[in-house]
KOLNU-553531 format. One record per residue (C-alpha): residue in three letters; z, x, y. Coordinates in steps of 0.25 Angstrom, whole numbers, padded with zeros to 4 digits, always signed. Example, Ala and Ser with C-alpha at 12.3 -4.5 7.8 and 13.67 -1.06 7.14 Angstrom:
<rs>
Ala+0031+0049-0018
Ser+0029+0055-0004
</rs>
This chain:
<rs>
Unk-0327+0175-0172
Unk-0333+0186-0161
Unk-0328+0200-0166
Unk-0316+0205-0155
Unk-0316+0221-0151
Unk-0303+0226-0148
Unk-0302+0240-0144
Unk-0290+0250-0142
Unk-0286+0261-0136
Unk-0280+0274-0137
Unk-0266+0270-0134
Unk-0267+0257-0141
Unk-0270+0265-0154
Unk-0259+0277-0150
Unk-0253+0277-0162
Unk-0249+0271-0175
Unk-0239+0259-0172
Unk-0251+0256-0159
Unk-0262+0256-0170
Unk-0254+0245-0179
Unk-0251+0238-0167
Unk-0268+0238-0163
Unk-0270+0235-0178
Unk-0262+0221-0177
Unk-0267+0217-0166
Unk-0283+0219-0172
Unk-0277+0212-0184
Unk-0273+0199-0177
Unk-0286+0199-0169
Unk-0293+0201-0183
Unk-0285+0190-0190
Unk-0288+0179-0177
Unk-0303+0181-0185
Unk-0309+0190-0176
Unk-0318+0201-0182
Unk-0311+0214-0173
Unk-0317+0227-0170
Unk-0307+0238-0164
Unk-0311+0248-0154
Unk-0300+0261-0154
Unk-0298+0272-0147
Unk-0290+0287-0151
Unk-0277+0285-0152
Unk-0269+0289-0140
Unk-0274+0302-0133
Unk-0279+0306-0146
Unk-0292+0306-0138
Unk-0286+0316-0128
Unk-0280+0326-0138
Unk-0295+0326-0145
Unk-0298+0330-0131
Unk-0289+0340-0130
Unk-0291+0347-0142
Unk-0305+0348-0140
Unk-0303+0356-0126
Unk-0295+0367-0133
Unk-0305+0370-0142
Unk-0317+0369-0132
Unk-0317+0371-0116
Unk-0330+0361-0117
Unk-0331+0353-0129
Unk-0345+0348-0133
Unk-0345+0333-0130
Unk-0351+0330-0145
Unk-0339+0335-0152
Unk-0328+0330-0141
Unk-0334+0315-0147
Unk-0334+0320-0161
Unk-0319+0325-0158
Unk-0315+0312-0150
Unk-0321+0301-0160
Unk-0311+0306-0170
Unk-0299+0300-0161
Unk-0303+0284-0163
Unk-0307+0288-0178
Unk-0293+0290-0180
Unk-0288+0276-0173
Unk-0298+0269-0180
Unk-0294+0273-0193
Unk-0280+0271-0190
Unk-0282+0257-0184
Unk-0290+0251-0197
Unk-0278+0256-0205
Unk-0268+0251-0198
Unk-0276+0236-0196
Unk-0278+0238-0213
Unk-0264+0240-0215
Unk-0264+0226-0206
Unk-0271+0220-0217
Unk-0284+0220-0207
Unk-0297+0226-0213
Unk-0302+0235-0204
Unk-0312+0247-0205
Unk-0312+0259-0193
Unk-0325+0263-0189
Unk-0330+0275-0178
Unk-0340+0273-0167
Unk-0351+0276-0175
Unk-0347+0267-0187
Unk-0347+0255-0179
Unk-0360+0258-0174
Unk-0357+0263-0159
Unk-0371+0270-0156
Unk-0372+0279-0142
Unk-0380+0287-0135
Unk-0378+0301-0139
Unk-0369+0305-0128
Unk-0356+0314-0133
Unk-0344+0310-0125
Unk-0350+0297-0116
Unk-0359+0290-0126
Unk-0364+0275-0121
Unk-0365+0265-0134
Unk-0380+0262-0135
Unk-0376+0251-0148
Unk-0368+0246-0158
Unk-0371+0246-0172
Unk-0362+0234-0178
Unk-0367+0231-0190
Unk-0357+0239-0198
Unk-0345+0233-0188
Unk-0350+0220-0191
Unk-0347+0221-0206
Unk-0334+0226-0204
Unk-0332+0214-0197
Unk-0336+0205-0206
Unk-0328+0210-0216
Unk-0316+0207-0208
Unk-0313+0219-0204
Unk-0308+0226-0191
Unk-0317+0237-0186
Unk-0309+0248-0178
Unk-0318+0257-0172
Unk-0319+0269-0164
Unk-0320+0269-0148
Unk-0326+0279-0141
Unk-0336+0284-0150
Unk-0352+0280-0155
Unk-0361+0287-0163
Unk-0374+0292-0155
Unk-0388+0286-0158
Unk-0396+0294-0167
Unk-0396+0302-0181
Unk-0386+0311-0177
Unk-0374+0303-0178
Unk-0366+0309-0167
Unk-0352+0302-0162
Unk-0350+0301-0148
Unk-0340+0296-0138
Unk-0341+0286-0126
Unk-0333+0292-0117
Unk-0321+0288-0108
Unk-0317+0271-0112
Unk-0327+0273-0126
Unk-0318+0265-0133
Unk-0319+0251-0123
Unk-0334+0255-0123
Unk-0332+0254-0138
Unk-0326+0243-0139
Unk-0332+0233-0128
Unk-0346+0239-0135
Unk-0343+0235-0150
Unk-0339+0220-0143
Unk-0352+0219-0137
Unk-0360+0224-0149
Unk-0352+0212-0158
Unk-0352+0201-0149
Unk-0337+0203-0148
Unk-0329+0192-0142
Unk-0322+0202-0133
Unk-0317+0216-0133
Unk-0303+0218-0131
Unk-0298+0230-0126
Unk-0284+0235-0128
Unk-0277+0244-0119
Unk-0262+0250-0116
Unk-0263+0241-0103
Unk-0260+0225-0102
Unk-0276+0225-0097
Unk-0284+0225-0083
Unk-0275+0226-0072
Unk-0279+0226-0058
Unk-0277+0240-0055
Unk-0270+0253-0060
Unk-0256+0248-0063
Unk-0251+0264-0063
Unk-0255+0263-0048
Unk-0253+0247-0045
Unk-0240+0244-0055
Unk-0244+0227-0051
Unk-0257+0228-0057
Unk-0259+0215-0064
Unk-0266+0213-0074
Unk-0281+0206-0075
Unk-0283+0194-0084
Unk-0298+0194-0083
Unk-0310+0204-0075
Unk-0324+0203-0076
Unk-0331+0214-0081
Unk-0337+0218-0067
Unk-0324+0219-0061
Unk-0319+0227-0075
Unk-0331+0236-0073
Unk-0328+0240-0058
Unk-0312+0244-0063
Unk-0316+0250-0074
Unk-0325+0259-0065
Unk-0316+0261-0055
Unk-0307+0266-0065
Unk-0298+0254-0071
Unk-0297+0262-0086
Unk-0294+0249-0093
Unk-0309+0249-0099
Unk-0321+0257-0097
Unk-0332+0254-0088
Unk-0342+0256-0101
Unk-0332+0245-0109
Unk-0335+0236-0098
Unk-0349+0237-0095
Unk-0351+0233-0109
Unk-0343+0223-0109
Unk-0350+0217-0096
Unk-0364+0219-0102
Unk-0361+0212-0116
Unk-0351+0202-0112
Unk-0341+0208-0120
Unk-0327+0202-0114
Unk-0316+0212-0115
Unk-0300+0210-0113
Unk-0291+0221-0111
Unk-0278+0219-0117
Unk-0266+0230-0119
Unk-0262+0232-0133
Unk-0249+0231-0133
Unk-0248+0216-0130
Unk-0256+0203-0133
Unk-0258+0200-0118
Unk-0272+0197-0115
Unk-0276+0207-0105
Unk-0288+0206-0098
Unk-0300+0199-0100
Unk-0313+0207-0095
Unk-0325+0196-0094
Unk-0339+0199-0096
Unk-0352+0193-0092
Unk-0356+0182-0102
Unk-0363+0190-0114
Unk-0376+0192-0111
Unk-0390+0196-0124
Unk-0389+0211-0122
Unk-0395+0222-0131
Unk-0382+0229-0138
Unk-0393+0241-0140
Unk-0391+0251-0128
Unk-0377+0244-0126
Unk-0371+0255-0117
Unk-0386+0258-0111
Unk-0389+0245-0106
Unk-0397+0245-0092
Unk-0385+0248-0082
Unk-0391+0239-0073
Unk-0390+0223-0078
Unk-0396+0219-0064
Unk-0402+0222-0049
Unk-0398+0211-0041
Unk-0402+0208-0026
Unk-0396+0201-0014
Unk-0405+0200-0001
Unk-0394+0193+0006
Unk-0386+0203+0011
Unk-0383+0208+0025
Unk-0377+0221+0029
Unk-0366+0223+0040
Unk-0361+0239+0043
Unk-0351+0241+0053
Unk-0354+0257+0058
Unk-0343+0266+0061
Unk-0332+0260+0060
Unk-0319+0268+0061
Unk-0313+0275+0048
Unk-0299+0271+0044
Unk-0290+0259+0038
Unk-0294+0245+0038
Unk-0307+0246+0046
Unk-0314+0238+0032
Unk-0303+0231+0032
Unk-0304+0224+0045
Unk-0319+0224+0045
Unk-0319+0216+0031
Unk-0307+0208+0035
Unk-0314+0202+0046
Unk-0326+0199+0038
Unk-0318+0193+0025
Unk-0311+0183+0036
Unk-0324+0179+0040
Unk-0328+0175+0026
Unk-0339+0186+0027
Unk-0342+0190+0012
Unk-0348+0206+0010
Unk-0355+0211-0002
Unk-0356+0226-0001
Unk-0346+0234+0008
Unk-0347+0248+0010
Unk-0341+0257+0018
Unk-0346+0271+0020
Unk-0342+0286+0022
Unk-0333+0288+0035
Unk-0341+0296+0046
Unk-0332+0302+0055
Unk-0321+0290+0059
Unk-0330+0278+0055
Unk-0338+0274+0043
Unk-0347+0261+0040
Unk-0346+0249+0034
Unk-0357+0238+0030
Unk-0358+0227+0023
Unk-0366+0215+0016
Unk-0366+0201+0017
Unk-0374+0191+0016
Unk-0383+0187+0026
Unk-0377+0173+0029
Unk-0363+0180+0032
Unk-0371+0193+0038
Unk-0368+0186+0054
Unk-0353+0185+0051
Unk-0352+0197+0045
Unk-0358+0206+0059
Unk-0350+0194+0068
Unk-0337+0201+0059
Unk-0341+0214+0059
Unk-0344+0215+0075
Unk-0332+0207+0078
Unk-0322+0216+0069
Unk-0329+0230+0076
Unk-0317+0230+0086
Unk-0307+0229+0076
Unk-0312+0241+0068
Unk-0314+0249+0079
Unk-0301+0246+0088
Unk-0300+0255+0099
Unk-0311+0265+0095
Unk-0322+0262+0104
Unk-0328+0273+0102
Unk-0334+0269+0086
Unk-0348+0264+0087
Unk-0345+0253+0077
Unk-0358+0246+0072
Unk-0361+0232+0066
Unk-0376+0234+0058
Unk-0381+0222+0051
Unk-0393+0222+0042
Unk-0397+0210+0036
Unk-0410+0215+0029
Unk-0403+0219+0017
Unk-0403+0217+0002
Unk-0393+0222-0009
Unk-0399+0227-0020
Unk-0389+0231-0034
Unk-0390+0234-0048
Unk-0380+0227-0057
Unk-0376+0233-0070
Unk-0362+0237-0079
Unk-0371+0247-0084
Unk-0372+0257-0074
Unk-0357+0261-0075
Unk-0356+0275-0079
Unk-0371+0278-0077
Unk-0372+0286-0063
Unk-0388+0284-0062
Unk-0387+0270-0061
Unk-0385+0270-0043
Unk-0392+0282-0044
Unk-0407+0272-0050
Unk-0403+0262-0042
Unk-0405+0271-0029
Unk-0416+0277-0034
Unk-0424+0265-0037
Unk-0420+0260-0023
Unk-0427+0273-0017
Unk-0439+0274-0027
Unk-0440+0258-0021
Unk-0439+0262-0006
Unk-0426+0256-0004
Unk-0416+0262+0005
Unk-0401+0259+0000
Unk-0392+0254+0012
Unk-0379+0253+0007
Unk-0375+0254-0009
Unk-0363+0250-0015
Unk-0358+0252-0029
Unk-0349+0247-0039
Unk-0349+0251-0057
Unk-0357+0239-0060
Unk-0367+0236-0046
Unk-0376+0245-0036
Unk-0380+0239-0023
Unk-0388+0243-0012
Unk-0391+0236+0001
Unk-0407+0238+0005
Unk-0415+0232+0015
Unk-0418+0218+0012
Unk-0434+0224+0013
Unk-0431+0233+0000
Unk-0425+0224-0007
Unk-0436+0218-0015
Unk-0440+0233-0020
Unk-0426+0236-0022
Unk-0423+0226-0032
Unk-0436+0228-0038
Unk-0433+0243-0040
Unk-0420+0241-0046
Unk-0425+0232-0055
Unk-0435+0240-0061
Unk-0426+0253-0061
Unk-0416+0246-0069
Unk-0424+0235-0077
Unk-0418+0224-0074
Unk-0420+0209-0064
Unk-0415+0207-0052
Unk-0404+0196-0047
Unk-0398+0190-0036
Unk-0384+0193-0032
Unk-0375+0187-0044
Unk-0361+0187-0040
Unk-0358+0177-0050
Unk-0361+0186-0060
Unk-0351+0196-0056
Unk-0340+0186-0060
Unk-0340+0187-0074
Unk-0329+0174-0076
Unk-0334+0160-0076
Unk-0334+0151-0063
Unk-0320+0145-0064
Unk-0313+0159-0066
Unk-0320+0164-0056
Unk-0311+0158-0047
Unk-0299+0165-0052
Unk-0306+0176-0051
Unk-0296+0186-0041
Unk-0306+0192-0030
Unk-0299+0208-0035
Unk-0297+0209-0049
Unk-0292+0224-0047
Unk-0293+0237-0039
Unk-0296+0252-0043
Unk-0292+0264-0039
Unk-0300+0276-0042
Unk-0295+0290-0036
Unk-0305+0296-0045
Unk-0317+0298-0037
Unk-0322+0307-0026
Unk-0333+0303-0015
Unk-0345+0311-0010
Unk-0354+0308+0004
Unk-0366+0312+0007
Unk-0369+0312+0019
Unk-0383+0308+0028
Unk-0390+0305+0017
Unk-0405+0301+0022
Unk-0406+0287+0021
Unk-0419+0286+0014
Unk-0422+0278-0001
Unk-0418+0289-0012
Unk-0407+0298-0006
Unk-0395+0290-0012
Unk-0405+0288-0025
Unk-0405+0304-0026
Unk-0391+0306-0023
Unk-0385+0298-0033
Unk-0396+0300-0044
Unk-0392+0314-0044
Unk-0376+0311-0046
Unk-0380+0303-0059
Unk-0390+0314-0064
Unk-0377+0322-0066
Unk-0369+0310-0071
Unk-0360+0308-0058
Unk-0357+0294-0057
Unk-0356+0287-0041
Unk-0346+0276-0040
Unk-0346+0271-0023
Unk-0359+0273-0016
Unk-0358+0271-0001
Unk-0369+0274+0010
Unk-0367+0274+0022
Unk-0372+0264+0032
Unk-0373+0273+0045
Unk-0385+0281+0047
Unk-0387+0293+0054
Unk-0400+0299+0058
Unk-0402+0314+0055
Unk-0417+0315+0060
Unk-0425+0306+0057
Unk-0416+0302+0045
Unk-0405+0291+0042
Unk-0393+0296+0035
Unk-0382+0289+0028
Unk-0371+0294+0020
Unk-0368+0291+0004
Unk-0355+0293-0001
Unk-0351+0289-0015
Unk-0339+0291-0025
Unk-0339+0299-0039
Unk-0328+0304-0049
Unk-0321+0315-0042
Unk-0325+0323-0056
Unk-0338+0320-0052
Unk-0336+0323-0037
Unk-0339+0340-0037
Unk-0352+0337-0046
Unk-0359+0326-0037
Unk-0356+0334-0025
Unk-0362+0347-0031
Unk-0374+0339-0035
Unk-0376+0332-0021
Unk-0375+0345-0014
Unk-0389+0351-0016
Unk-0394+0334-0017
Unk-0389+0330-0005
Unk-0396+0344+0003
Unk-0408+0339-0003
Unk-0408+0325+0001
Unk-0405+0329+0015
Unk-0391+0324+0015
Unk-0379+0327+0024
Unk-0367+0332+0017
Unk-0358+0329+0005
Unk-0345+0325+0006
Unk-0335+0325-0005
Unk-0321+0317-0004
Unk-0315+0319-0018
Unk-0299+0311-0011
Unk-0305+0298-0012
Unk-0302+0284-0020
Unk-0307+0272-0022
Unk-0300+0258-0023
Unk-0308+0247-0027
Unk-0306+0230-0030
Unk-0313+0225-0040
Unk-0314+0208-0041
Unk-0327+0200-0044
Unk-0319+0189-0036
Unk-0320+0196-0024
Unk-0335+0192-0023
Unk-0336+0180-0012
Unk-0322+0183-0007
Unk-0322+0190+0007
Unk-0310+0198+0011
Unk-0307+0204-0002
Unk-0314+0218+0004
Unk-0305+0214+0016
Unk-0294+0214+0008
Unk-0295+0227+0002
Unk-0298+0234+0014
Unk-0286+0228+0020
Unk-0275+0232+0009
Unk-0282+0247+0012
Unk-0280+0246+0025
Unk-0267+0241+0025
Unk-0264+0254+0019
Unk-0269+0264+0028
Unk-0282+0266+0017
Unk-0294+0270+0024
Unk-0307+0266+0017
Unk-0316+0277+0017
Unk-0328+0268+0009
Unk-0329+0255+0003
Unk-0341+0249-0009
Unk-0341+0237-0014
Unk-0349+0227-0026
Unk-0347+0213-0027
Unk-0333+0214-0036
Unk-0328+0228-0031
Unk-0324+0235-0016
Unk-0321+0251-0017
Unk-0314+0258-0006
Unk-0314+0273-0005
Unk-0302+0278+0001
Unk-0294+0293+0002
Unk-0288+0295-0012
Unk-0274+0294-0007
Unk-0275+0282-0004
Unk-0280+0276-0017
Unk-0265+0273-0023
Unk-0262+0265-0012
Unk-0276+0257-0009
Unk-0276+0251-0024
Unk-0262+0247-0022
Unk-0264+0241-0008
Unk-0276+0234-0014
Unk-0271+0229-0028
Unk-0259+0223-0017
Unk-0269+0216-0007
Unk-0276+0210-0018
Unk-0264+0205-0025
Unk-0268+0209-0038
Unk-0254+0213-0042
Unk-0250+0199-0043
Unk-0251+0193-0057
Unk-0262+0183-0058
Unk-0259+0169-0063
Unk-0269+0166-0074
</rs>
């Protein structure tokens, strides 16, 4: 039988009479036959108190010894685990990160696996016994033996890594809640919880701060095939099932260093609708979407820019078959945007000479560069970006259709890889006839923790965005939303458009200390700092094909009184930015429209 990977965390493992109970249920997977490798964590806040211990004896502790210090925490939790499971009657060895062959990159306190060494694992296994090993922790490539950490979530990323090395037939993570809910159940008591996600749509939660599992736990699990349930420990309810992809040859070598870009894909049929100017406040995306969701329109990309003053912009693709519905709607629903304003200019600009370029990849979650190429080999190319919208998993950029040849051609040499078309299928990761279950809004996210930054007129020319967000990712600042505006304004000779884009607020003071002198440089207007933000997004790989579900959202915000200050959107997400007081209150208004507080019948 495949080997099983369970892996357990800190609280599971909190104390003596938690560790027996964890050492009955390994036995009884063990005894169904299946060779079992376990994954633990420190006991409790034993990780913490390491911590603390090491701030009073140093204001600054070197990172190598803080990994040296923290290893020691799941070395103790092994140990105890194999001798509770051997007082079972269950043969069982513990084993550290190194012993079981977790190799890294030599990188103290954020190590990224590079392999895993299973030939001494596989012995064990053999002879029938359970291996319980370390989370959190490698040993770094090379003569010198040095013990690193993984960082924040390193014993998922253990855990789902040891699966995909040994073919695992799944990886089960064990938790101190029931599994996936659909939202926070501290802020949204009726969260319910999820049978089943897709690892696309588990990534996008994970990033926008769902803490079940790491994004890094994920992303392998996505690039190896490794299926993953989330179950609580405390009861034998069967949690949550997180699908992956169908298991595809990959190279274990480099297994946290794969490309972060698995494809570029292409799709020239695409049209673009902006509505200019149009007023600032509740329900204005709302109506305009309404409209276009009962005219059976679909839309791709959304984004809504920056305010300017009382109005701010908003375009659109569709395809080019729906493009003469979509500017009927748009023209017809100007009245009741504007109401009694006569004096807004309010614009409908269409442009259907456009392609949308995108890289694909789980890969380039965590690694700021990644957007930051991308730009660049658009602007080494000649292609000027029209409109960019983001999501953990997928860049996209709208180019003149003329471009888009070199842009796809670019993209795929910078990040060695073939080009597609579009493959929405492929972003559903269950088979066809569960497809149809497939609810359109899985979950929503609320994360308070970011801050936004807006630079102002930036020339519109191939390379300013390129320069801008290569030198965030030089000094490791990673960008989630990028949004550029789609009014231009001519200074000279020169067209200007703004770029805003959202950071962690920890990051917010650095990235504007380093745009400051960038952004005098690039002839740029000012920088604008807006550290009271949040953003609520839905996530649902349903929602693809189904107009009105952006509708809908924008609706339950407007009903509330929420302004949206700036919408993005990928195929399976849509991200609003809203003030920060208002973020309670738009996640609960959301998680309500979609019903998603009402049990699921299976």
């Amino acid at each position: 039988m495949a080997p099983i990977v369970q892996k357990y965390g800190g609280t599971s493992v909190g104390s003596v009479e938690r560790l027996r109970a964890v050492a009955q249920r390994v036995a009884k997977t063990a005894e169904m036959g299946h060779p079992v490798v376990v994954v633990v964590s420190a006991m409790g806040k034993t990780t913490d108190s390491l911590v603390q211990l090491a701030t009073e004896i140093s204001s600054n502790p070197c990172r190598r010894e803080m990994d040296m210090l923290l290893s020691t925490g799941e070395q103790v939790s092994i140990a105890l685990l194999s001798l509770a499971l051997q007082e079972l009657g269950q043969p069982a060895i513990s084993m550290t990160g190194a012993q079981v062959g977790i190799v890294t990159e030599a990188e103290h306190s954020r190590a990224r696996i590079l392999q895993v060494q299973t030939q001494r694992l596989q012995r064990h296994l053999q002879d029938g016994k359970v291996v319980v090993v370390a989370g959190f922790q490698g040993i770094a490539q090379g003569d010198d033996l040095e013990i690193t950490t993984l960082g924040r979530g390193g014993s998922d990323t253990s855990a789902v890594a040891l699966a995909a090395a040994l073919n695992a037939d799944r990886c089960e993570i064990y938790t101190d809640v029931p599994g996936i809910l659909t939202t926070d159940p501290r802020l949204v008591p009726e969260a319910q919880l999820m049978p089943e996600i897709t690892c696309d749509e588990m990534l996008e939660l994970a990033s926008l701060g769902a803490k079940v599992l790491h994004p890094r736990a994920v992303e392998i699990a996505r690039n190896y095939g490794v299926t993953l349930v989330v179950r609580s420990s405390w009861t034998d309810d069967p949690g949550t099932r997180v699908i992956a992809p169908p298991r595809q040859p990959r190279q274990l070598k480099g297994l946290e260093l794969v490309h972060p870009v698995d494809a570029v894909e292409f799709d020239a049929d695409q049209a673009k609708v902006a509505l200019l100017r149009v007023p600032d406040r509740p329900g204005i995306a709302a109506t305009l979407f309404g409209e276009i969701g009962r005219q059976q329109v679909d839309v791709d990309l959304i984004v809504q820019s920056i305010h300017e003053g009382n109005t701010n912009d908003i375009a659109f693709t569709v395809t080019k078959e729906m493009l003469t519905r979509a500017e009927s709607v748009s023209q017809a629903v100007i009245p009741a945007l504007t109401g009694s304003n006569s004096t807004l200019d309010t614009d409908v600009l269409i442009d259907s000479q456009i392609a949308k370029v995108s890289i694909v990849g789980a890969g380039m979650i965590g690694r700021p560069g990644v957007a930051a190429e991308m730009f660049s080999a658009l602007a080494a190319a000649g292609v000027n970006i029209q409109m960019i919208s983001t999501s953990e998993v997928k860049v996209s950029c709208v180019v003149a259709a003329e471009d888009g040849d070199r842009a796809i051609a670019s993209l795929c040499e910078t990040f060695d890889v073939h080009p597609s078309t579009v493959r929405e299928q492929e972003l559903l990761s269950l088979d066809s006839e569960s497809s149809q279950l497939t609810p359109m809004v899985r979950g929503v996210a609320l994360d308070q923790n970011q801050a936004r930054l807006a630079i102002l007129q930036v020339p519109d020319q191939a390379g300013r965005a390129a320069k801008i967000f290569q030198h965030l990712a030089d000094k490791n600042i990673s960008v989630d939303m990028i949004i550029q505006s789609q009014r231009c304004h001519i200074v000279g000779d020169c067209p200007r458009r703004d770029i805003a884009f959202t950071v962690s607020q920890t990051d917010a003071a650095a990235a504007e200390a380093l745009l400051t002198p960038l952004i005098a440089a690039l002839d740029c207007g000012s920088l604008v700092v807006d550290p009271a933000i949040a953003k609520v997004s839905i996530v649902g790989s349903g929602m693809i094909g189904h107009p009105g579900v952006a509708a809908k959202m924008f609706a339950s915000l407007a009903q509330n009184g929420i302004n949206i200050e700036t919408i993005a959107t990928s195929e399976i997400k849509i991200s609003c930015v809203i003030s920060e007081a208002d973020g309670v209150k738009a996640l609960q208004a959301i998680h309500n429209a979609f019903e998603l507080g009402t049990p699921r019948t299976p």
